[in-house]
C-alpha positions in Angstrom: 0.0 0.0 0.0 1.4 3.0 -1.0 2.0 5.9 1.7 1.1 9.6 2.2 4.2 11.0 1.0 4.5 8.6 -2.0 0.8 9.5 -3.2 1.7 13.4 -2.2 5.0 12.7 -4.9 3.1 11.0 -7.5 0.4 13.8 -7.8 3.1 16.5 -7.5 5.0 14.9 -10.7 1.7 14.8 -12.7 -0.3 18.1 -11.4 3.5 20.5 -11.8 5.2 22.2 -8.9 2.8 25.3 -9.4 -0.3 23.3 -9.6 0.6 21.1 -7.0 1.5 24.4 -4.7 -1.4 26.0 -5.3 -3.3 22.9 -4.2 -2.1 22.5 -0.7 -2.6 25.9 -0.3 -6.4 26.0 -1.1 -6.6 22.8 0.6 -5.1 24.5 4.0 -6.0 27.8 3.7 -10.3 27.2 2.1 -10.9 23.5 1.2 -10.9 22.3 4.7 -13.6 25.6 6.1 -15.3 24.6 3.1 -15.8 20.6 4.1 -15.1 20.0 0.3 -12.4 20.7 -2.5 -13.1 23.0 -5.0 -13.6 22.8 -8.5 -10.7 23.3 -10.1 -9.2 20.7 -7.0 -12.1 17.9 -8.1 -11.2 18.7 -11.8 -7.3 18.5 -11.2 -7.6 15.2 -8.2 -9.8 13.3 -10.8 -7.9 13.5 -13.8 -5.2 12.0 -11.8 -6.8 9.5 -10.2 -8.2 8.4 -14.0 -4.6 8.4 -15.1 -3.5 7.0 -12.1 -5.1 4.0 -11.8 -5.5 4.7 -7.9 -8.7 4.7 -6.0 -10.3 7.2 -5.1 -10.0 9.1 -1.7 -12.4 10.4 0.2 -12.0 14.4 1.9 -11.6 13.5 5.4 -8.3 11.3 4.4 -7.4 14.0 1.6 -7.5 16.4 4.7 -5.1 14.3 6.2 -2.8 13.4 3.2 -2.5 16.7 1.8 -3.1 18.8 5.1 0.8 19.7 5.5 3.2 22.8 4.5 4.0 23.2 1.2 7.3 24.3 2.1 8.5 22.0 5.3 6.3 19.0 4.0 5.2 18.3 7.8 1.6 17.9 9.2 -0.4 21.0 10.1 -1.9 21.5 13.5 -4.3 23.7 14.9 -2.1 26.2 17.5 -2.0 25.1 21.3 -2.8 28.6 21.5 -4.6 31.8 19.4 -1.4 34.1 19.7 -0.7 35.8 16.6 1.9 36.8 15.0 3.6 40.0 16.4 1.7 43.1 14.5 3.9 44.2 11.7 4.2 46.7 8.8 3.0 44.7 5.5 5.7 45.1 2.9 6.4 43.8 -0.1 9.8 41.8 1.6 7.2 40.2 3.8 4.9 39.1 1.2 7.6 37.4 -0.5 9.0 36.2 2.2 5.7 34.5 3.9 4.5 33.2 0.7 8.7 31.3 0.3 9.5 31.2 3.9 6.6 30.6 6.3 3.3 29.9 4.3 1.5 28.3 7.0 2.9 30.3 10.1 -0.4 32.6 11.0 -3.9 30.7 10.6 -6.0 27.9 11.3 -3.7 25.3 11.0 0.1 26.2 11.4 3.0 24.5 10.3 5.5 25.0 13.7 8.6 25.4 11.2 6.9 28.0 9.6 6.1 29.8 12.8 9.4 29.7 13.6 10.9 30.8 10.9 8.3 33.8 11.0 9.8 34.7 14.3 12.9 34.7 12.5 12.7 36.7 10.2 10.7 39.4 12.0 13.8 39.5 14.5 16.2 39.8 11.4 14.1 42.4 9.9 13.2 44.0 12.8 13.4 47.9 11.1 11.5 47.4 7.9 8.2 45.1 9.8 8.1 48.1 12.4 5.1 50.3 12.7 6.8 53.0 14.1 7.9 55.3 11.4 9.2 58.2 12.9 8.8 60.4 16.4 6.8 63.7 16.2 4.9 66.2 17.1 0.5 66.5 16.7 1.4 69.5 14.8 4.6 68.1 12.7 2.5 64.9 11.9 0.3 67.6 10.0 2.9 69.6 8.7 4.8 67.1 6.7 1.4 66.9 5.4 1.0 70.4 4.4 -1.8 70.9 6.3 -0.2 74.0 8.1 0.9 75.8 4.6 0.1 79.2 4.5 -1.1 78.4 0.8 -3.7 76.2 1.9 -5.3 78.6 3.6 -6.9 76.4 5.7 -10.1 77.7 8.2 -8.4 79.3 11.5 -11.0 76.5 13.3 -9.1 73.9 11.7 -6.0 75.1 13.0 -7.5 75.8 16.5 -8.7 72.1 16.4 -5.2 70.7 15.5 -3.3 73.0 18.6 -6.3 71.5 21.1 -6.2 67.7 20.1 -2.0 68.1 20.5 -2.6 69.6 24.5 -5.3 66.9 24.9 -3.0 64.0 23.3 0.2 65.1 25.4 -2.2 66.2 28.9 -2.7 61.9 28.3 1.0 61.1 28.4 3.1 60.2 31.1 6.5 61.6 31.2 8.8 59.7 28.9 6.3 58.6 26.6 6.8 59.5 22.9 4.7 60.6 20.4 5.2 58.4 16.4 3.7 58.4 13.3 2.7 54.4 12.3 1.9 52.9 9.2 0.7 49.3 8.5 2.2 49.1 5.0 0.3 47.9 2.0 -2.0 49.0 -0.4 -5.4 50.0 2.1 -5.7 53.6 2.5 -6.2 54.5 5.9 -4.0 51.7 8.0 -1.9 54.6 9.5 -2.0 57.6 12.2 0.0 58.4 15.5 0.9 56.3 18.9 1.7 57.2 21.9 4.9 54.5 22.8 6.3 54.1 26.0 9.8 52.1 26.7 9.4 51.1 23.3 5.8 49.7 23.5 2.8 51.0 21.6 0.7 52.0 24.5 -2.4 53.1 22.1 -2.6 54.4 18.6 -5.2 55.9 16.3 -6.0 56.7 12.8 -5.6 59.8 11.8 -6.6 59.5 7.9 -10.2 59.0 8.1 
């Protein structure tokens, strides 16, 4: 009788690396919220069973042949515990490297070498998956923005509004704490504003682009 990772290398040779990838990853990341494969997956897992000459196999054991990571070729499990990821600034470095590196580090079912590798590479890259971008002011947040030009000509009660939110913003510090511009990264307008960070730690931050 043939085993998991024999039937896993026969299908890989006859759906392609990129077929085969793409798979799994349906399979971990949709297929198995689903209760069923899709599609294109019954279309691709037929044709190769007709080819084949294998029986066929039904989802609960597909689940469990094809329920690993694409990268480390180990089982996935579901997380001893919901702690996520560290919150980081999306890039396109990170989307590389968690679609190459750590596929299956942050979801349902995680792959523990991916998780550590995440971890990794978050430590290694610790400036670029920052949030903090910069300390400043309430004020200098808006005037890199050229809010404050005299050209803008902006209404005095707009002004007034900016000078009271920065003396109620720093009345809510303690002393030490720092004031930083954040941004999430990637493409959604909006993920980014000011935090307040004390001894390093983002204490609270807000939006300020809505």
């Amino acid at each position: 009788m043939m085993d998991s990772r024999d039937l896993r290398s026969h299908f890989r040779a006859f759906a392609g690396a990129e077929r085969y990838s793409k798979f799994l990853s349906c399979m971990n990341l949709t297929s198995r919220v689903k209760g069923r494969l899709l599609y294109w997956q019954e279309q691709l897992w037929d044709a190769f069973i007709s080819s084949s000459g294998f029986q066929s196999i039904d989802f609960v054991d597909l689940v469990e042949i094809f329920g690993i990571c694409e990268t480390h070729d180990c089982p996935l499990q579901v997380p001893a515990e919901r702690k996520p990821l560290p919150e980081i600034r999306h890039t396109p470095e990170y989307a590389t490297a968690r679609e190459t590196i750590f596929p299956c580090a942050d979801s349902n079912w995680i792959c523990l070498d991916c998780r550590a590798a995440a971890q990794r590479w978050i430590d290694e890259n610790a400036e670029l998956c920052s949030l903090l971008r910069c300390q400043t002011t309430y004020i200098g947040f808006y005037e890199r923005r050229g809010l404050t030009d005299p050209g803008n000509k902006f209404p005095e009660s707009v002004m007034l509004r900016i000078m009271e939110r920065e003396r109620e913003i720093a009345a809510g510090m303690r002393p030490g704490d720092e004031l930083w511009e954040w941004d999430s990264g990637g493409s959604n307008f909006g993920k980014g504003g000011l935090a307040v960070v004390r001894d390093g730690r983002i204490i609270r931050k807000w939006s300020e682009f809505k």
